[in-house]
C-alpha positions in Angstrom: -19.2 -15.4 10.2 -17.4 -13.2 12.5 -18.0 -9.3 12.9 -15.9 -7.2 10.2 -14.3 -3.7 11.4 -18.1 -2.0 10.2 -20.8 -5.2 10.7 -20.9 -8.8 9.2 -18.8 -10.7 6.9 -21.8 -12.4 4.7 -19.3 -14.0 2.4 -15.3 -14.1 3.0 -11.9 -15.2 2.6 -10.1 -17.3 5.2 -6.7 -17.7 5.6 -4.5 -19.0 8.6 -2.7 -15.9 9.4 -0.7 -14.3 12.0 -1.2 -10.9 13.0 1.5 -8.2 13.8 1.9 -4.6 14.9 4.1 -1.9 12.8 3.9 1.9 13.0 0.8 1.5 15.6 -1.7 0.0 13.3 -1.9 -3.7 13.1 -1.1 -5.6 9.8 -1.6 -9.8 8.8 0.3 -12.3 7.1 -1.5 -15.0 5.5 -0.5 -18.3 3.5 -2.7 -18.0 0.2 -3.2 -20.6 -2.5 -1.7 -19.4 -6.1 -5.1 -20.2 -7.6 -7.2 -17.3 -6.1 -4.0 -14.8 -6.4 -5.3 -13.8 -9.7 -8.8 -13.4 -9.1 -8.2 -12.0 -5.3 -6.0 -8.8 -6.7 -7.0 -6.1 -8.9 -4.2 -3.6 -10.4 -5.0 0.1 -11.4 -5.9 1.0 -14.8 -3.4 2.3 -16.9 -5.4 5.0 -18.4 -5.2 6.3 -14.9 -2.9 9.8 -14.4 -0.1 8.5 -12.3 -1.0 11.1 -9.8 -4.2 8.8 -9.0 -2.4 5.7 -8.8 -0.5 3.7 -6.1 1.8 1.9 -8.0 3.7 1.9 -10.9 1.8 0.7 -14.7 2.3 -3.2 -15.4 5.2 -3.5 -17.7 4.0 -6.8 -19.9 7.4 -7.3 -21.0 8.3 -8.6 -17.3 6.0 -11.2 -16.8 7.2 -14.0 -19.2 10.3 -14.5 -18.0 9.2 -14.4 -14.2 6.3 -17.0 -15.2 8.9 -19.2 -17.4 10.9 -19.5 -13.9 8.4 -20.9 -11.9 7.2 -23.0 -14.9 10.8 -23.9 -15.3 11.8 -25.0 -12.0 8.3 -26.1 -9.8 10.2 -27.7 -6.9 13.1 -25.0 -6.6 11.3 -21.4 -7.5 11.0 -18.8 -4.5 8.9 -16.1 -4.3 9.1 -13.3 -1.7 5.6 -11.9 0.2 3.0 -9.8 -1.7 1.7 -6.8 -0.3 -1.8 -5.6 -0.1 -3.8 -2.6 0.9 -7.6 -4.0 1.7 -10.4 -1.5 1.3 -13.6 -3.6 3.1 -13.9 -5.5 5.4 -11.3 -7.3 7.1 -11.0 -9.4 10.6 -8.8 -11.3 12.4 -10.0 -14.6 15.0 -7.1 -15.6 17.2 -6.8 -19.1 17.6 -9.3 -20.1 20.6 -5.4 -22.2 21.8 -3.7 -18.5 22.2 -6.6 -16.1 23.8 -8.1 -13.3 22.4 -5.0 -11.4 22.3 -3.2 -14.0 20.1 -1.6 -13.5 17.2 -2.2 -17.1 15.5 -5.9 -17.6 13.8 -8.1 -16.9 10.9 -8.0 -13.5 8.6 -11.6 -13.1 7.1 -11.5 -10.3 3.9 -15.2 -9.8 2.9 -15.4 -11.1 -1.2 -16.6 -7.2 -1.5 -13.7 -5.8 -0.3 -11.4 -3.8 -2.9 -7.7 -5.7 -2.4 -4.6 -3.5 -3.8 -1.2 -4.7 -4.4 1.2 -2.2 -3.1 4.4 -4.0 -4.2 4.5 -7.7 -6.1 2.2 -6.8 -9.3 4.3 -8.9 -11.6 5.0 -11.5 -9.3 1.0 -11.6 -9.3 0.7 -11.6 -13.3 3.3 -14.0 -13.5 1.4 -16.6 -11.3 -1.5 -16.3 -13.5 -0.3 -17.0 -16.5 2.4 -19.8 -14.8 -1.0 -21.3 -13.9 -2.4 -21.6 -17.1 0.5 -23.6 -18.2 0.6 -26.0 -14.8 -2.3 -25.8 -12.7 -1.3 -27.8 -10.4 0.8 -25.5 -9.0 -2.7 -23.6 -7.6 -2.4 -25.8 -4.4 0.8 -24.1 -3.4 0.8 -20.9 -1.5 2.6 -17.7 -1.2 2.7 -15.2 2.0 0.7 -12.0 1.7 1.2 -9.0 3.8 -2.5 -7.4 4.5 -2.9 -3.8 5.3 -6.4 -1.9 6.4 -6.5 0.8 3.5 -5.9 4.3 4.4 -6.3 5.6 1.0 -4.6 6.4 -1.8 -1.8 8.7 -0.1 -1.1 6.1 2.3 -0.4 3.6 -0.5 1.1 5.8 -3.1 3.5 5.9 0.7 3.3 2.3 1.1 4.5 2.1 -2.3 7.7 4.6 -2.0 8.7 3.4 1.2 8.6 -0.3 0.0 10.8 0.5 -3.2 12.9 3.5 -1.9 15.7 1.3 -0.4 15.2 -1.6 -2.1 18.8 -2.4 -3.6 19.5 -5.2 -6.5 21.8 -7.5 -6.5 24.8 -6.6 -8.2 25.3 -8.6 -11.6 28.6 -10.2 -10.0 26.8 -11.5 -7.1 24.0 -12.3 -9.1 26.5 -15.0 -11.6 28.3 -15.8 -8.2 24.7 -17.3 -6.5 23.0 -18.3 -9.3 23.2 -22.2 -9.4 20.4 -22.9 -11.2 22.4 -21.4 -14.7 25.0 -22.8 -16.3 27.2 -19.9 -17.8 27.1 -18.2 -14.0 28.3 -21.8 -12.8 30.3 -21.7 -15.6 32.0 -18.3 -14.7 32.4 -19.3 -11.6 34.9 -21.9 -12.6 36.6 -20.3 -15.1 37.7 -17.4 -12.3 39.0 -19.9 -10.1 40.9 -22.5 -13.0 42.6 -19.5 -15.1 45.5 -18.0 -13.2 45.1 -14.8 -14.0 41.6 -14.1 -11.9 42.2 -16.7 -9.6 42.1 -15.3 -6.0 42.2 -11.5 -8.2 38.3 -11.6 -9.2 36.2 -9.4 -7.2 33.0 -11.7 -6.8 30.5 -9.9 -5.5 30.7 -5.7 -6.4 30.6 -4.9 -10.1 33.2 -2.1 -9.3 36.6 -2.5 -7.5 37.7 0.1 -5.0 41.5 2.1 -5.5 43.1 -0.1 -2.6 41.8 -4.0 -3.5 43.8 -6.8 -4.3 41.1 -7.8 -6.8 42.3 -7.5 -10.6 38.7 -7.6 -12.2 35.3 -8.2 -11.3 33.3 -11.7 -12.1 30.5 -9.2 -14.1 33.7 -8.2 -16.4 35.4 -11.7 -16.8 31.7 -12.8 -17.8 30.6 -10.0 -19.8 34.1 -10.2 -22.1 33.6 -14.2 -22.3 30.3 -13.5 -24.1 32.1 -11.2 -26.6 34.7 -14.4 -26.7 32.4 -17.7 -27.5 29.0 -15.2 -28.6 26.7 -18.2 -26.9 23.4 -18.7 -28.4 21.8 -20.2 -25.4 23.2 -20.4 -21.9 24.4 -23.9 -22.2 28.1 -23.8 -22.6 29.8 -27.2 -24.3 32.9 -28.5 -22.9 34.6 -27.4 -25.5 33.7 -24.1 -25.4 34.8 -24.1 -21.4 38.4 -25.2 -22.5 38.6 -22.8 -25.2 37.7 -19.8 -22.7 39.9 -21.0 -20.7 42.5 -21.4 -23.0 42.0 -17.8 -24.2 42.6 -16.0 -21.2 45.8 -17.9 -20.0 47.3 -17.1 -23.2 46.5 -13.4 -23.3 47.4 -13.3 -19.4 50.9 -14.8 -20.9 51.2 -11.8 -23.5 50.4 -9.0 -21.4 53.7 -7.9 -19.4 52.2 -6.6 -16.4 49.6 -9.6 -16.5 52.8 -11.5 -15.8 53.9 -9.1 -13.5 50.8 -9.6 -11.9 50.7 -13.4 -11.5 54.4 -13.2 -10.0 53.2 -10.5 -7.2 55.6 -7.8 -8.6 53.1 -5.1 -8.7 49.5 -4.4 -7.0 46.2 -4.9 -8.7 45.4 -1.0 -8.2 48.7 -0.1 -9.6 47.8 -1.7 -13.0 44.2 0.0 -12.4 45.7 3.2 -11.9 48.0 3.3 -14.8 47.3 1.0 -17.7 44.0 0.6 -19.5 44.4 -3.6 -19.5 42.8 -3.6 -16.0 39.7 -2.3 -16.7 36.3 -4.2 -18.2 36.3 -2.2 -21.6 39.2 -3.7 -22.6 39.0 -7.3 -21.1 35.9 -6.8 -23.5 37.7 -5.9 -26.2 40.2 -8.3 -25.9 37.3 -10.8 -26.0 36.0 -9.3 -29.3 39.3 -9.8 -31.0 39.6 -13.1 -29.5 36.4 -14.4 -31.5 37.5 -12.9 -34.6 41.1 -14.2 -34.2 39.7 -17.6 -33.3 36.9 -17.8 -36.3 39.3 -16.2 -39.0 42.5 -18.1 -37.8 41.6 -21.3 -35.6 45.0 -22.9 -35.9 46.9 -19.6 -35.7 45.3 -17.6 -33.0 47.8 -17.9 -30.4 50.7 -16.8 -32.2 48.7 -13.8 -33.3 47.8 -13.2 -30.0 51.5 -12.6 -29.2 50.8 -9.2 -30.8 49.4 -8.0 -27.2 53.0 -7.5 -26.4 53.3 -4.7 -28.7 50.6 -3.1 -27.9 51.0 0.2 -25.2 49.2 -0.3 -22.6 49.2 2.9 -20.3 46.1 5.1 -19.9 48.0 7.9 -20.2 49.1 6.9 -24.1 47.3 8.4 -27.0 46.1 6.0 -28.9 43.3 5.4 -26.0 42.4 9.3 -25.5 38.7 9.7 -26.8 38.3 5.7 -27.2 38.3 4.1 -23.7 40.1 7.2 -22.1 38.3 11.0 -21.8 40.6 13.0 -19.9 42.4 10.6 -17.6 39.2 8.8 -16.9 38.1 5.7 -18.3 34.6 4.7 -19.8 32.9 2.1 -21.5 30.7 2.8 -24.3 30.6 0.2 -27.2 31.9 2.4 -30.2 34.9 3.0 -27.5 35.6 -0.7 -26.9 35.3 -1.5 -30.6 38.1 1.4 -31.5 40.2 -0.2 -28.7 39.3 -3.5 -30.3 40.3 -2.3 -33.9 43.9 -1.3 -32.2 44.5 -4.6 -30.7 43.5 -6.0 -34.1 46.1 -4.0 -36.1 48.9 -5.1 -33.4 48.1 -8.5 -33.8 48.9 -8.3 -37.2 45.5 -8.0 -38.7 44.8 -5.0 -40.8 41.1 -5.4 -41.5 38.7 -3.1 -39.9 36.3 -4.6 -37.6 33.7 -4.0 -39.4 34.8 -6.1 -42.2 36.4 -8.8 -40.2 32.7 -9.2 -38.3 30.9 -9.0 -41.6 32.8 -11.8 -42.9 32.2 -13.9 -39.8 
């Protein structure tokens, strides 16, 4: 076996690797099979004070749903590298084809090394139990970053700097990419086939800047169609795709400035900036009313939705101050969306409250 950093590797793991440099010290990537990812990693205990820890506690709550997804889909998942800190024994053999400089060959990790993930915990957890359910899937392999460890400052640093800028995905961007689910997919096509938010949906940012021609963002449209259908799964019927559909052109058809909109007589940040209509709290709200208006009057519902033209839409009115409105500024909290909900309700001719109307659904 080939000489660790302090003396012979009796027993080790091999892996074809390649080897790098960052920040001066050198680093590996290697190809590992999912079926020794369990038993090659170790996590801290959670009794542990979080000052004596170099990562954060394993939150169990996480791992189904990250498992489920490789379960679910075994010839499309993707999983980004794990990183690990190695405390033992650990050496690199360049490929005899590249020279003793090379950075293609073998990593060797001495079996009595101590191996800490620094960021990919649950990715780990979730492979473990995926592999109880298929197996088979312990012949694959996923990319490990290898660090020498420095200690627990340097990972507790490993950790921060690895998490400090990572940024999300916005949840627009998120339905907008996401292939694989039906209601994004579905979303998708409902912002390009309804006038309204064709060409006016802002796809990728979950907020919309003062000067963009977007109307709405594809997280609002999508968040205010679940308050509209209330799916029970994320398969959407045909039915249910022509009714959203439906829905939206004929409150776009009852909302003046909506109109206004469509026939380019007034800007998308003008709306924003003076009527409550363009925001997400009420396109939720308006989504809320639409179920109710739909269960309790399915033959009806348009012509009670011809109600929305009564109804005053500025921000600056005062039926919306301390609902959706707090001193010029709009927010979105649920009690204010149902309030604006209960007022849309009332002008549509309905004179139920909400809670009544939902408690007879």
């Amino acid at each position: 076996m080939p000489k660790g950093l302090s003396g012979e590797i009796e027993t080790a793991y091999s892996f074809d690797a390649l080897r790098g440099i960052q920040a001066g010290r050198e680093f590996y990537v290697a190809m590992c099979p999912l079926k020794i990812i369990p038993k090659l990693f170790i996590f801290n205990e959670e009794e542990i004070p979080p000052q004596f820890r170099a990562q954060r506690i394993l939150r169990d709550s996480r791992i189904p749903a990250i498992a489920n997804y490789i379960i679910n889909n075994p010839k499309e998942y993707t999983f980004s590298s794990l990183t690990a800190s190695v405390d033992g024994i650990m050496k690199f053999t360049p490929d005899p084809s590249v020279g003793s400089d090379g950075k293609i060959g073998r990593l060797h990790i001495s079996m009595e090394s101590r191996l800490l993930i620094n960021d990919g915990q649950h990715r780990r957890a979730a492979i473990e139990e995926a592999l109880k359910e298929k197996p088979e899937l312990g012949n694959e392999s996923i990319s490990v970053v290898f660090f020498v460890d420095k200690g627990l400052k340097r990972s507790q640093q490993m950790f921060a700097d690895l998490n400090k800028h990572a940024v999300k995905p916005t949840k627009s961007l998120g339905i907008l990419y996401d292939n694989r689910d039906e209601f994004s997919q579905f979303m998708v096509k409902l912002v390009n086939d309804v006038d309204i938010f064709h060409n006016r949906t802002e796809l990728e940012k979950t907020s919309i800047s003062n000067r963009s021609t977007k109307f709405i963002t594809l997280n609002g449209v999508a968040d205010a169609t679940r308050y509209l259908l209330k799916p029970k799964t994320r398969i959407i019927s045909s039915e249910q795709q022509n009714l959203a559909a439906e829905f939206w052109d004929a409150v776009s058809k009852n909302i003046p400035e909506w109109n206004l909109l469509m026939e380019r007589k007034v800007m998308p940040y003008e709306l924003r900036q003076n009527f409550v209509h363009a925001h997400t709290n009420i396109l939720n709200a308006l989504g809320m009313v639409g179920n109710i208006l739909i269960t309790k009057f399915p033959n009806e519902w348009k012509q009670k939705l011809k109600g929305l033209q009564k109804v005053d839409w500025a921000r600056d009115s005062k039926i919306w101050e301390g609902k959706v409105v707090v001193d010029g500024r709009m927010i979105k909290q649920k009690a204010g969306i149902n309030k604006a909900a209960q007022i849309i309700l009332q002008e549509c001719g309905i004179n139920q409250t909400l809670q009544e109307l939902q408690k007879d659904a």
